[in-house]
PyMOL Python script that loads the backbone (N, CA, C, O; Angstrom):
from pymol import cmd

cmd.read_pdbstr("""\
ATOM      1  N   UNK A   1     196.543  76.005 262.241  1.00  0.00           N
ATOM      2  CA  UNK A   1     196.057  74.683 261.894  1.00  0.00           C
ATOM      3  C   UNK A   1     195.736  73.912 263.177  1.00  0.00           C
ATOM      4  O   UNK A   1     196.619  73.582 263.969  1.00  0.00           O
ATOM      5  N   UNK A   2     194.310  73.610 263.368  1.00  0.00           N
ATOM      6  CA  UNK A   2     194.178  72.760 264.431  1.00  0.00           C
ATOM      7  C   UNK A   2     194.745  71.410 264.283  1.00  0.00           C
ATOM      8  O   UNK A   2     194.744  70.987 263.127  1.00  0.00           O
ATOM      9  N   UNK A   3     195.112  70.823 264.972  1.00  0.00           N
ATOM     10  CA  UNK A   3     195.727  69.563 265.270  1.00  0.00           C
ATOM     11  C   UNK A   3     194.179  68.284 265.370  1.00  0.00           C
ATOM     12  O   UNK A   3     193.182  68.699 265.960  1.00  0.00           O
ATOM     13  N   UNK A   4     194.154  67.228 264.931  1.00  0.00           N
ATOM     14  CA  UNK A   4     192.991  66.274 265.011  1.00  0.00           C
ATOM     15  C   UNK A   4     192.701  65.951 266.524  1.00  0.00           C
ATOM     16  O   UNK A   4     193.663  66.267 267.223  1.00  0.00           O
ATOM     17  N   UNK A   5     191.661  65.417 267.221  1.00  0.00           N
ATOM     18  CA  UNK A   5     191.393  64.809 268.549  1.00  0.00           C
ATOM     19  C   UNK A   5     192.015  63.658 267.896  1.00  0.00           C
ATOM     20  O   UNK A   5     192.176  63.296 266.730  1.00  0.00           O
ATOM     21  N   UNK A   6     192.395  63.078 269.397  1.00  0.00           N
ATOM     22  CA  UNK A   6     192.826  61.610 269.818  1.00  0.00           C
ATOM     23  C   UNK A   6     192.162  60.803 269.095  1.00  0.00           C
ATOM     24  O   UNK A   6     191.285  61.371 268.444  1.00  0.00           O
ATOM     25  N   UNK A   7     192.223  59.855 268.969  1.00  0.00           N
ATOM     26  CA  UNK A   7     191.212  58.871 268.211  1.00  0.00           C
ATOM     27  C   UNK A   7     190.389  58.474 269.636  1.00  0.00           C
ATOM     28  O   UNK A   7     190.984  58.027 270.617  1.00  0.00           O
ATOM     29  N   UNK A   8     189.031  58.690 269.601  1.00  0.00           N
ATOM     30  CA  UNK A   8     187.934  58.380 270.962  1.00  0.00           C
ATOM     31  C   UNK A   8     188.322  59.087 272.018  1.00  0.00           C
ATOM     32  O   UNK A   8     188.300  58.581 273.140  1.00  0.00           O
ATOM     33  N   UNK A   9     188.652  60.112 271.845  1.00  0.00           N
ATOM     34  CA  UNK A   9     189.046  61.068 272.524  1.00  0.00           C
ATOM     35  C   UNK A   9     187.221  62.025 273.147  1.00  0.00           C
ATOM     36  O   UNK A   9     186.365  62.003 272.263  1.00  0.00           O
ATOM     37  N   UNK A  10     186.936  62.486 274.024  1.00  0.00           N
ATOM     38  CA  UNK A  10     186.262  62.957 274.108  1.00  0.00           C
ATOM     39  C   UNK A  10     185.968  64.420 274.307  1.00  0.00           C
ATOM     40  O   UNK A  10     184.975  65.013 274.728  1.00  0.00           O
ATOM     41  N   UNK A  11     187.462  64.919 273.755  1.00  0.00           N
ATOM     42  CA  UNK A  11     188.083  66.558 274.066  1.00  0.00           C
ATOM     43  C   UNK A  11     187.449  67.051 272.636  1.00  0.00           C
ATOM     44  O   UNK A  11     187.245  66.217 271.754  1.00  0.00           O
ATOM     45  N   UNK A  12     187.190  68.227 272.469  1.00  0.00           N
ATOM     46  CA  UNK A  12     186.933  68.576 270.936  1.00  0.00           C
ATOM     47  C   UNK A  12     187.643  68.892 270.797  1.00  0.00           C
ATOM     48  O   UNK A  12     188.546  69.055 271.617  1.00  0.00           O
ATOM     49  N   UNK A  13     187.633  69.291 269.101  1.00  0.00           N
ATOM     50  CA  UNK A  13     189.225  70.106 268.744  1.00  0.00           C
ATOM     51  C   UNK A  13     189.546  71.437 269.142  1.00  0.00           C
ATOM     52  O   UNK A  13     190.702  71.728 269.450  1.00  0.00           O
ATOM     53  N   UNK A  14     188.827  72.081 269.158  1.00  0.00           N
ATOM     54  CA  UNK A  14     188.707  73.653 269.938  1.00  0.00           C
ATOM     55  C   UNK A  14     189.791  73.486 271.334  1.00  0.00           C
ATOM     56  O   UNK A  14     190.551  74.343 271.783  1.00  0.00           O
ATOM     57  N   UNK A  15     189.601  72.317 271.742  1.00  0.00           N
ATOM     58  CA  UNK A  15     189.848  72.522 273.472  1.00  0.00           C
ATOM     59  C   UNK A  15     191.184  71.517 273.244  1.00  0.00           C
ATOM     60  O   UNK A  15     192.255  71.706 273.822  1.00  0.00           O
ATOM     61  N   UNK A  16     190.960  70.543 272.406  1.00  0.00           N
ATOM     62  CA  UNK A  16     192.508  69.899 272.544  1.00  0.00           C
ATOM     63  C   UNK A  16     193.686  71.336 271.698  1.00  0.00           C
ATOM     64  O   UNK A  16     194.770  71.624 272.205  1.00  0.00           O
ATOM     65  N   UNK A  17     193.294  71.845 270.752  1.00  0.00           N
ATOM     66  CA  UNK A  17     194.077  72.943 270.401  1.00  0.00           C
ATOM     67  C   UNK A  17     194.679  73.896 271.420  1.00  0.00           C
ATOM     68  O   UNK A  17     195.880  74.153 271.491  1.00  0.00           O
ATOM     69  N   UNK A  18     193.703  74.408 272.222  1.00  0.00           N
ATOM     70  CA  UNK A  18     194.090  75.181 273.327  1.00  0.00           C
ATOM     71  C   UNK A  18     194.647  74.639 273.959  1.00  0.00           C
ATOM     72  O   UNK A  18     195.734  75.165 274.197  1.00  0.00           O
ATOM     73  N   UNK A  19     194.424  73.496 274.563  1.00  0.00           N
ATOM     74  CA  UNK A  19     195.461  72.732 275.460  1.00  0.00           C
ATOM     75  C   UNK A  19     197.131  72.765 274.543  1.00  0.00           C
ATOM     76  O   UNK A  19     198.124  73.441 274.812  1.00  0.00           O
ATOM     77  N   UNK A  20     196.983  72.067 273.762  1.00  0.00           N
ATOM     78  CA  UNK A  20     198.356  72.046 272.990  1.00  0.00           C
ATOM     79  C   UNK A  20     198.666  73.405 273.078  1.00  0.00           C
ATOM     80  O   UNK A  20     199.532  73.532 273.944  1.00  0.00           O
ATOM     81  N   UNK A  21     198.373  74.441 272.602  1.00  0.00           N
ATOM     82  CA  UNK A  21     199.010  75.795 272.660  1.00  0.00           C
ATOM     83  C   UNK A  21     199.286  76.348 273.970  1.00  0.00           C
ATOM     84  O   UNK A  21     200.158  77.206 274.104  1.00  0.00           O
ATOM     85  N   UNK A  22     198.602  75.917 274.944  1.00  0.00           N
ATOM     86  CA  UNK A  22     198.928  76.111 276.158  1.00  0.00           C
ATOM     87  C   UNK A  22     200.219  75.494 276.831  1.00  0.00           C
ATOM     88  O   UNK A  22     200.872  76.148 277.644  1.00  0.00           O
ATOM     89  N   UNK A  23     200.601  74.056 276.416  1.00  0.00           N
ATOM     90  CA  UNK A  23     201.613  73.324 276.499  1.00  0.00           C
ATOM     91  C   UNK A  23     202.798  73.829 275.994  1.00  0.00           C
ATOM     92  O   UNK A  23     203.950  73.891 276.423  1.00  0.00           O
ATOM     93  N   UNK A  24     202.212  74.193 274.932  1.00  0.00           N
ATOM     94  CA  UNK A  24     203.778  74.913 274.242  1.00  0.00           C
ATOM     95  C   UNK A  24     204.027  76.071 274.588  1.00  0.00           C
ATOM     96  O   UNK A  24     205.195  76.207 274.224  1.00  0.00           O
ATOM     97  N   UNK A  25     203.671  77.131 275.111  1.00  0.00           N
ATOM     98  CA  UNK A  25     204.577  78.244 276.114  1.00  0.00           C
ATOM     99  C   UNK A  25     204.787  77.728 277.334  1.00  0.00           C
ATOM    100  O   UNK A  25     204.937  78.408 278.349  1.00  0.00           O
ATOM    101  N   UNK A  26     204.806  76.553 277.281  1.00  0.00           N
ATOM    102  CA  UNK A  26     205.462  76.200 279.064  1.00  0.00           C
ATOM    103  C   UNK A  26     207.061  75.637 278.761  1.00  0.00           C
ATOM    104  O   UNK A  26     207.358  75.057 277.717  1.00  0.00           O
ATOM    105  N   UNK A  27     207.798  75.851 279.604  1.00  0.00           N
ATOM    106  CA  UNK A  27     208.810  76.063 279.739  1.00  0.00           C
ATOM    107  C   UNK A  27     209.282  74.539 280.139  1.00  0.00           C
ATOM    108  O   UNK A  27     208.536  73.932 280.907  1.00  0.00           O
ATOM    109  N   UNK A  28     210.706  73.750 279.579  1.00  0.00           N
ATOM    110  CA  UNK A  28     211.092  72.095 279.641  1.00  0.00           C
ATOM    111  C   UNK A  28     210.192  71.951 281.193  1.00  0.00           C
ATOM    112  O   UNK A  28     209.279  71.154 281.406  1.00  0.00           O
ATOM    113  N   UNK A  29     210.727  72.914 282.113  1.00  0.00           N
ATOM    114  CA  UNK A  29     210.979  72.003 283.538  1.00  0.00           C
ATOM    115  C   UNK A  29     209.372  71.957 283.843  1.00  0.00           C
ATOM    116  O   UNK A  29     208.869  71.072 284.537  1.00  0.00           O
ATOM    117  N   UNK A  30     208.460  73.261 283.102  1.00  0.00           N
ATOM    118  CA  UNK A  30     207.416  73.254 283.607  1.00  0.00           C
ATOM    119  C   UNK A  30     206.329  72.354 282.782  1.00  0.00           C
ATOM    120  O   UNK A  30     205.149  72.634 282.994  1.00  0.00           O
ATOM    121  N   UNK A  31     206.500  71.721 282.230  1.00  0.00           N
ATOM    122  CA  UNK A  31     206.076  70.578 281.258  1.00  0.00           C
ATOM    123  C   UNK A  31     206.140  69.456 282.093  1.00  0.00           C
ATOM    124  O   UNK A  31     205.171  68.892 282.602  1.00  0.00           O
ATOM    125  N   UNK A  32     207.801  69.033 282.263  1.00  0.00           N
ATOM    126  CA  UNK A  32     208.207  68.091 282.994  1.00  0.00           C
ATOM    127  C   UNK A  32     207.203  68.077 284.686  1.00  0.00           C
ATOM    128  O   UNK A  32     206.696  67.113 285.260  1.00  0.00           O
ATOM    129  N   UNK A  33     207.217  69.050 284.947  1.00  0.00           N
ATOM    130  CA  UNK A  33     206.283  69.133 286.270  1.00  0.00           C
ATOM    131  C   UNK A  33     204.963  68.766 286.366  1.00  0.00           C
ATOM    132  O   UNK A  33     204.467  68.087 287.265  1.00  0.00           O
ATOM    133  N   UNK A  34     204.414  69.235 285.414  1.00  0.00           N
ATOM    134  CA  UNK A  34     202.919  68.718 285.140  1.00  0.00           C
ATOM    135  C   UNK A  34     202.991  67.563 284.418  1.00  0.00           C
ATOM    136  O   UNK A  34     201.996  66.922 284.756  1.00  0.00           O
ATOM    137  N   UNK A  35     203.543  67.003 283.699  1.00  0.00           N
ATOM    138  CA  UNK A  35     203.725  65.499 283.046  1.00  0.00           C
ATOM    139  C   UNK A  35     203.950  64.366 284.886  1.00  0.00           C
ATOM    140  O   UNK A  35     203.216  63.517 285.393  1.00  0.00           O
ATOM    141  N   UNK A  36     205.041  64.849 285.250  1.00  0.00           N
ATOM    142  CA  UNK A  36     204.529  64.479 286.715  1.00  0.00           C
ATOM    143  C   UNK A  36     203.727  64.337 287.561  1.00  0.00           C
ATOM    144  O   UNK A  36     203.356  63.336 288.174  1.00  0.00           O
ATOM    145  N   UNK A  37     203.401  65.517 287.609  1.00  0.00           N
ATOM    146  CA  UNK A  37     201.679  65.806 288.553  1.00  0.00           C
ATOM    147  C   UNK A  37     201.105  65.000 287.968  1.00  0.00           C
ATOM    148  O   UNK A  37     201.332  63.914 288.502  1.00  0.00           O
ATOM    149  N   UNK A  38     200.121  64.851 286.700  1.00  0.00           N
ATOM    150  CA  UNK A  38     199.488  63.931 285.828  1.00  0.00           C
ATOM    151  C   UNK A  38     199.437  62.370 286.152  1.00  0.00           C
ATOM    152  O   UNK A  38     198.390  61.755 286.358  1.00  0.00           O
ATOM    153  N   UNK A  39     200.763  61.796 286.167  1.00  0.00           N
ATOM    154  CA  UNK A  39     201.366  60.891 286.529  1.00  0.00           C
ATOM    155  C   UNK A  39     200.795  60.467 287.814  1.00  0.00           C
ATOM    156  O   UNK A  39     199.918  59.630 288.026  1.00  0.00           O
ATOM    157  N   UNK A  40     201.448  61.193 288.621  1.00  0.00           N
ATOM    158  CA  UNK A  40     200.868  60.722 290.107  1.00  0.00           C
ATOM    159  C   UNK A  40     199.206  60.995 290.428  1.00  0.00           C
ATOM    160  O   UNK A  40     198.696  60.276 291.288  1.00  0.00           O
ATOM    161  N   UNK A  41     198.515  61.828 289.878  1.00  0.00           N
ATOM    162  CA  UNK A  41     197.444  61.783 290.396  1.00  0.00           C
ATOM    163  C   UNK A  41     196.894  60.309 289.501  1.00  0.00           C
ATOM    164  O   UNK A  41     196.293  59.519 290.230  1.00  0.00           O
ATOM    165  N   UNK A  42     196.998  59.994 288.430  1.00  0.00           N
ATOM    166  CA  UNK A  42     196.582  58.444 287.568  1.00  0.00           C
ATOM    167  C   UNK A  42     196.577  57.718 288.936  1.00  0.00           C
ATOM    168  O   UNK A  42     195.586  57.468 289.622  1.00  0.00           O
ATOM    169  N   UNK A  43     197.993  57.399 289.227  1.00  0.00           N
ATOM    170  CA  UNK A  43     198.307  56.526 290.123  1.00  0.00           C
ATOM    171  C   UNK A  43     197.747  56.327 290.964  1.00  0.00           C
ATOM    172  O   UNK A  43     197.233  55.240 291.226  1.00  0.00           O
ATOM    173  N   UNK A  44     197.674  57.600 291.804  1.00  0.00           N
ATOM    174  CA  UNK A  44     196.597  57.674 292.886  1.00  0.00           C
ATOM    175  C   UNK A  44     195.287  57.398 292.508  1.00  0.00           C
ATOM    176  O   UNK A  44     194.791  56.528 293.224  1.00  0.00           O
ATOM    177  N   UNK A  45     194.717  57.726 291.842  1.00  0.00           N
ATOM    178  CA  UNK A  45     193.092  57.269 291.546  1.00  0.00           C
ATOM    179  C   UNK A  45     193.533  55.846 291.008  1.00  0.00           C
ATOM    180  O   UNK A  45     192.937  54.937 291.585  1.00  0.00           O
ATOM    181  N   UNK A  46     194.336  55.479 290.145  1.00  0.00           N
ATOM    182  CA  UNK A  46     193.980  53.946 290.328  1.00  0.00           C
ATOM    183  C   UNK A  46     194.283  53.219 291.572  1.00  0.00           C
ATOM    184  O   UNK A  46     193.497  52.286 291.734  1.00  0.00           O
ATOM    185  N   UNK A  47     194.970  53.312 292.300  1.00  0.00           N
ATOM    186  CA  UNK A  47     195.281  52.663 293.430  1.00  0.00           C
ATOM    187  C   UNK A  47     193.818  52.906 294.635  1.00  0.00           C
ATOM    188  O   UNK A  47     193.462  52.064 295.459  1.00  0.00           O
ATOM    189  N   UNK A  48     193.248  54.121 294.443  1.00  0.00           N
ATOM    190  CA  UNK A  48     192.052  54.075 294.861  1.00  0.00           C
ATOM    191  C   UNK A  48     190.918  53.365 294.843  1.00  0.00           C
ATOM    192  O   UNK A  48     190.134  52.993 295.717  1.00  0.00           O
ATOM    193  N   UNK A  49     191.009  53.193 293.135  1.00  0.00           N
ATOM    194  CA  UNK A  49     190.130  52.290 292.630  1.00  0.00           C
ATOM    195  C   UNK A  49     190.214  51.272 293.041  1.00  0.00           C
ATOM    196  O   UNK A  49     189.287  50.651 293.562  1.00  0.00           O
ATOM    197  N   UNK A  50     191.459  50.844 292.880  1.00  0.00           N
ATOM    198  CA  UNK A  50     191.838  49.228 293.543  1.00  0.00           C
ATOM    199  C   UNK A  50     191.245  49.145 294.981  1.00  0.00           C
ATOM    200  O   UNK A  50     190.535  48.257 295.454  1.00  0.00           O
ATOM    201  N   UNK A  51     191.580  49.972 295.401  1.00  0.00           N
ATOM    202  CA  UNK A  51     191.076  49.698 296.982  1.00  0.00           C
ATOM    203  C   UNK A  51     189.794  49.465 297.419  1.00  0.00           C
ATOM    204  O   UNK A  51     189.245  48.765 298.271  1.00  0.00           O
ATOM    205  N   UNK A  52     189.436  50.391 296.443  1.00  0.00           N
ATOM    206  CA  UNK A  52     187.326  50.051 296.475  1.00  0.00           C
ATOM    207  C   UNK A  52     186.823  48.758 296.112  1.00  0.00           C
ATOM    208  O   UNK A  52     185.911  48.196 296.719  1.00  0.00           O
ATOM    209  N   UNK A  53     187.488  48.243 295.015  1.00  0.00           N
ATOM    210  CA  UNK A  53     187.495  47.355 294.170  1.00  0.00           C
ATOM    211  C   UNK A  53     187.843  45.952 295.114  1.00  0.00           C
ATOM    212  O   UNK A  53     187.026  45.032 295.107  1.00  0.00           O
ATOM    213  N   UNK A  54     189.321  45.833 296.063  1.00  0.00           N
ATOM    214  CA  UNK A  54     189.422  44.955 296.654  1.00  0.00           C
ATOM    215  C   UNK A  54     189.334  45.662 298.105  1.00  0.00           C
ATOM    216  O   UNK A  54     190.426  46.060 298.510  1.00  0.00           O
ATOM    217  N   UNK A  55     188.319  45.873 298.896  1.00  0.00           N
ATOM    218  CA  UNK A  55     188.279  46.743 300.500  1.00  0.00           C
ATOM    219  C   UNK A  55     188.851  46.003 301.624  1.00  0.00           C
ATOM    220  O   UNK A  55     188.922  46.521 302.738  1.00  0.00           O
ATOM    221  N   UNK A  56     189.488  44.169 301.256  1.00  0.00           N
ATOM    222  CA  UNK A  56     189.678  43.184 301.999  1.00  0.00           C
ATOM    223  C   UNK A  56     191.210  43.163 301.714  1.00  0.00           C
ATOM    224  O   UNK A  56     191.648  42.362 302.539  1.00  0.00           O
ATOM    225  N   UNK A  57     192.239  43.628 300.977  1.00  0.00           N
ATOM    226  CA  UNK A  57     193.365  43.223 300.084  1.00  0.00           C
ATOM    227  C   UNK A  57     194.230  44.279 301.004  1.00  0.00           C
ATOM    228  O   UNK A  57     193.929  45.471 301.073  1.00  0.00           O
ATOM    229  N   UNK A  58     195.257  43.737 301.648  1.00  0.00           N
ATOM    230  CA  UNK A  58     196.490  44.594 302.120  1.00  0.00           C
ATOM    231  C   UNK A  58     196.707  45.753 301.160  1.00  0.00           C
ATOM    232  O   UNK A  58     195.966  46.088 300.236  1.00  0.00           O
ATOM    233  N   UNK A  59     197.538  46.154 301.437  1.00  0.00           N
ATOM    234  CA  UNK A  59     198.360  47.367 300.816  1.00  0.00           C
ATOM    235  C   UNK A  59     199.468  46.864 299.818  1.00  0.00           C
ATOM    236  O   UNK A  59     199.643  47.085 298.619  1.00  0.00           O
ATOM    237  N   UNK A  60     200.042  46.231 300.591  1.00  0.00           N
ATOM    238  CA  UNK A  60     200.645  45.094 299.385  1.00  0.00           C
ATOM    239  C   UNK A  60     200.140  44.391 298.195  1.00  0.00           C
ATOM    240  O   UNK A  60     200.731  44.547 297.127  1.00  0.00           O
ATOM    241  N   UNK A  61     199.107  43.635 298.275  1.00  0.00           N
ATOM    242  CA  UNK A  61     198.204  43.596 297.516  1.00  0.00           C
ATOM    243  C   UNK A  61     197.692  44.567 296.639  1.00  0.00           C
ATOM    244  O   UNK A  61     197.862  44.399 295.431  1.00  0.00           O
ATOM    245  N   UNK A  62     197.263  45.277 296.934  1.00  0.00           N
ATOM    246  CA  UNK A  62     196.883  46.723 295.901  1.00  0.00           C
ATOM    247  C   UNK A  62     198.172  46.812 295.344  1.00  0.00           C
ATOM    248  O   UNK A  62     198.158  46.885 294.115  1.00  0.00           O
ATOM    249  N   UNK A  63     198.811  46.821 295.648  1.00  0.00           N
ATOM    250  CA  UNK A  63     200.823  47.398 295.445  1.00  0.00           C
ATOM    251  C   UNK A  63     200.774  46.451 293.860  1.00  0.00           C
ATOM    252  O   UNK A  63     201.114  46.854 292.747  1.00  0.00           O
ATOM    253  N   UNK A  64     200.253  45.156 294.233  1.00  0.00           N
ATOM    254  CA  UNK A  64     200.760  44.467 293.233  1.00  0.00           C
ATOM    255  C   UNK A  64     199.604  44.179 291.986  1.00  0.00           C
ATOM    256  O   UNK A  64     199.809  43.909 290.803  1.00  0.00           O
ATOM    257  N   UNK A  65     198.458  44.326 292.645  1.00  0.00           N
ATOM    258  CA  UNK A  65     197.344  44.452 291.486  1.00  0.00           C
ATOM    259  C   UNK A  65     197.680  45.670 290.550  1.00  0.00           C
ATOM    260  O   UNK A  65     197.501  45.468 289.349  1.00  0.00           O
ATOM    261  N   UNK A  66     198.143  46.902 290.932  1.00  0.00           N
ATOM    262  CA  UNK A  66     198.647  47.945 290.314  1.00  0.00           C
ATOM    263  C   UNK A  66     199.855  47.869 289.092  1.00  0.00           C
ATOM    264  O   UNK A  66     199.904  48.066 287.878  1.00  0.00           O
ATOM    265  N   UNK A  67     200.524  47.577 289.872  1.00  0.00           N
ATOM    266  CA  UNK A  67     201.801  46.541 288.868  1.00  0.00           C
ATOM    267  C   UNK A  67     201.319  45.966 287.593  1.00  0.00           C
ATOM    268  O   UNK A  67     201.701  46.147 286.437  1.00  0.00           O
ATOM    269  N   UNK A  68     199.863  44.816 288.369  1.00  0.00           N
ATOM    270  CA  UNK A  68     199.754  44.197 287.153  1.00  0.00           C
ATOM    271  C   UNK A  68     199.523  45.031 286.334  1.00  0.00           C
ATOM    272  O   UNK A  68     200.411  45.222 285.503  1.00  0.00           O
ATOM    273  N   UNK A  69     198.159  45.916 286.228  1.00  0.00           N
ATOM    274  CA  UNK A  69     197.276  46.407 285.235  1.00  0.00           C
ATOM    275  C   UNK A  69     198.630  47.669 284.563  1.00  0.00           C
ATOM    276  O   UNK A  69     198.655  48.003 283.379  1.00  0.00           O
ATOM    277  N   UNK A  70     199.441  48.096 285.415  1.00  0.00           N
ATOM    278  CA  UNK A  70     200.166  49.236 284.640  1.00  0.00           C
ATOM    279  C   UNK A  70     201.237  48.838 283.888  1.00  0.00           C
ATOM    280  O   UNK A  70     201.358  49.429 282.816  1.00  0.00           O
ATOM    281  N   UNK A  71     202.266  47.773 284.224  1.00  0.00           N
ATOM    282  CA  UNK A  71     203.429  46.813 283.645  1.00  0.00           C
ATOM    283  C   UNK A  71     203.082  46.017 283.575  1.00  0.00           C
ATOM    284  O   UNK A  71     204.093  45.360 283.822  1.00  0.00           O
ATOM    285  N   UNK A  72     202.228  45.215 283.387  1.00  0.00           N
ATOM    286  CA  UNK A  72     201.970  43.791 283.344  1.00  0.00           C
ATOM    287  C   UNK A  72     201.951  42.700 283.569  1.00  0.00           C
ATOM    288  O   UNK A  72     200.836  42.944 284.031  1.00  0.00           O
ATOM    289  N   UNK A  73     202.136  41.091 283.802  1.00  0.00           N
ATOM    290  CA  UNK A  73     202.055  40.273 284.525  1.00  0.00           C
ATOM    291  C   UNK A  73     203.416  39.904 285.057  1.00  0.00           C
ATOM    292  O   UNK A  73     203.593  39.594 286.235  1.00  0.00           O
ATOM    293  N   UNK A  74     204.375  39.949 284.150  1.00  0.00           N
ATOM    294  CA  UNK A  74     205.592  39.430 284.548  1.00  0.00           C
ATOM    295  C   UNK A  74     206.109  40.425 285.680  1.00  0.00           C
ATOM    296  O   UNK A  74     206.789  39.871 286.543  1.00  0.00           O
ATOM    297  N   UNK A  75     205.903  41.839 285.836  1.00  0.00           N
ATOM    298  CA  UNK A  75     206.773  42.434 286.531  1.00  0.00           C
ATOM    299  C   UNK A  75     205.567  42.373 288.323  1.00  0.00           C
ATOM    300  O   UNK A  75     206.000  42.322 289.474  1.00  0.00           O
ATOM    301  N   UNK A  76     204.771  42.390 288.083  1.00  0.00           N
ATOM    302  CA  UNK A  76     203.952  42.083 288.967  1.00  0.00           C
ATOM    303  C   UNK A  76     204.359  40.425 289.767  1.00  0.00           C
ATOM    304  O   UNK A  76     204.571  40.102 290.936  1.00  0.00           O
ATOM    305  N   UNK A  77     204.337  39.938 288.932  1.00  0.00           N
ATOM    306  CA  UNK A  77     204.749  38.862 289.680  1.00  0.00           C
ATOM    307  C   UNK A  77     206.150  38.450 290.301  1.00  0.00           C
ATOM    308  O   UNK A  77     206.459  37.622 291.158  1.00  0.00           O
ATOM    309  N   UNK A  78     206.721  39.155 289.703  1.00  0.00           N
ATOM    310  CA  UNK A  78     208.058  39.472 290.502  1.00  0.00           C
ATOM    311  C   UNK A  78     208.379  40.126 291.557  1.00  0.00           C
ATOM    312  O   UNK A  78     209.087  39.737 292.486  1.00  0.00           O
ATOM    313  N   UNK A  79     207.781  41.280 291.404  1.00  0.00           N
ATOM    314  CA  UNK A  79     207.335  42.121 292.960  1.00  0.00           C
ATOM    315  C   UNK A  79     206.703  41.368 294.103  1.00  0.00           C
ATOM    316  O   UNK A  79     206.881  41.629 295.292  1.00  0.00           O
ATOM    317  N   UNK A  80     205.958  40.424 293.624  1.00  0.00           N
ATOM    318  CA  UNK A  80     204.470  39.474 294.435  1.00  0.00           C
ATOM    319  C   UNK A  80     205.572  38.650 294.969  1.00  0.00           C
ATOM    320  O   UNK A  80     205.433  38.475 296.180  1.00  0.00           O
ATOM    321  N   UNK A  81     206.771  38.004 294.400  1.00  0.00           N
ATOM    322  CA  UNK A  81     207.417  36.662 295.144  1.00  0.00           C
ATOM    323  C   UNK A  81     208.821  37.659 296.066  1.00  0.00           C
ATOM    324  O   UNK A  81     209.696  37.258 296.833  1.00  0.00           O
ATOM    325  N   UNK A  82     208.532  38.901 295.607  1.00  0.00           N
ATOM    326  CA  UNK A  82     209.922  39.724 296.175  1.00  0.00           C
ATOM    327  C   UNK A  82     209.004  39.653 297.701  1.00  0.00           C
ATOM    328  O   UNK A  82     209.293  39.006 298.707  1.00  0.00           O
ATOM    329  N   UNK A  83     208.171  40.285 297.539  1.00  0.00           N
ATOM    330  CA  UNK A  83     207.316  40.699 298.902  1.00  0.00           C
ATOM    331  C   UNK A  83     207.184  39.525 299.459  1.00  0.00           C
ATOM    332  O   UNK A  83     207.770  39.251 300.506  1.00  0.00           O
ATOM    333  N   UNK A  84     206.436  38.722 298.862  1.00  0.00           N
ATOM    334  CA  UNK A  84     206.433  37.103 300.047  1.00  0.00           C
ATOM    335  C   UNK A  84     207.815  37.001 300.614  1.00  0.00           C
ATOM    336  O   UNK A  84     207.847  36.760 301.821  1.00  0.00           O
ATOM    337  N   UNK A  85     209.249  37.167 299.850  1.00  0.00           N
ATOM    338  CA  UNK A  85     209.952  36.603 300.894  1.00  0.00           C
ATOM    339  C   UNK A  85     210.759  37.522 301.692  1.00  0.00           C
ATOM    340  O   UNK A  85     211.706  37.236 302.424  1.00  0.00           O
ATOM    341  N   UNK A  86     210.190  38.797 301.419  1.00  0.00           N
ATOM    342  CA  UNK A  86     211.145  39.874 302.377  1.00  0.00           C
ATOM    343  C   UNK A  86     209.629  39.531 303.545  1.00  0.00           C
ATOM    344  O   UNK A  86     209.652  40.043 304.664  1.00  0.00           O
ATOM    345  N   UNK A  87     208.628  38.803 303.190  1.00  0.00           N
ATOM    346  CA  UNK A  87     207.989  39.061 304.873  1.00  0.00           C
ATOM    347  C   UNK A  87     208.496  37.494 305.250  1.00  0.00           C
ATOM    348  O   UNK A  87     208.205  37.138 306.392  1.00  0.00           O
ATOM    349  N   UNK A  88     208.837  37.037 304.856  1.00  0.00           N
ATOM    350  CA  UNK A  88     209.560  35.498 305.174  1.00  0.00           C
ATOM    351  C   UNK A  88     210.677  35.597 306.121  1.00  0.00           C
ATOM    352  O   UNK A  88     211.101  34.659 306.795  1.00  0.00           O
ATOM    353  N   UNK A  89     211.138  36.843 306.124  1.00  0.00           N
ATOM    354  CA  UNK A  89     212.437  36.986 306.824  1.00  0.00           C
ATOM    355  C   UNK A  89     212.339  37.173 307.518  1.00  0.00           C
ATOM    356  O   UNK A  89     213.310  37.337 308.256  1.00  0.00           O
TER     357      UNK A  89
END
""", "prot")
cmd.dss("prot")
cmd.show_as("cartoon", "prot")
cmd.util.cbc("prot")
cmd.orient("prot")
């Protein structure tokens, strides 16, 4: 039984099937590894993006535009007044 695409998904079902069946002979840790990998490369291309996006914006800055768009405003802005005052010191 194939499994449905994502909703706006642009994988067909042929290929999201294979993927899923491919997922499932992988082993906890080796799941967990690539759920990782995955993870960090997002990160990295968005933080890239950001950078293109702002080419004038510290590193810090990116740090915290990232924040926003991935956790949202409140935790971003908490990071934003952490950083102002650890450079205060």
């Amino acid at each position: 039984m194939k499994p449905p695409p994502a909703p706006l998904s642009d994988t067909s079902p042929d290929a999201l099937a294979a993927q899923l069946a491919s997922i499932r002979v992988m082993r906890p840790l080796e799941r967990f590894r690539a759920g990782c990998s995955l993870t960090s490369r997002g990160r990295r291309l968005a933080m890239a993006a950001l950078r293109r996006r702002y080419p004038s914006a510290s590193a810090d800055e990116i740090r915290v535009r990232y924040l926003r768009l991935a956790y949202g405003e409140q935790l971003a802005a908490s990071v934003g007044r952490w950083l102002e005052d650890k450079r205060g010191e």
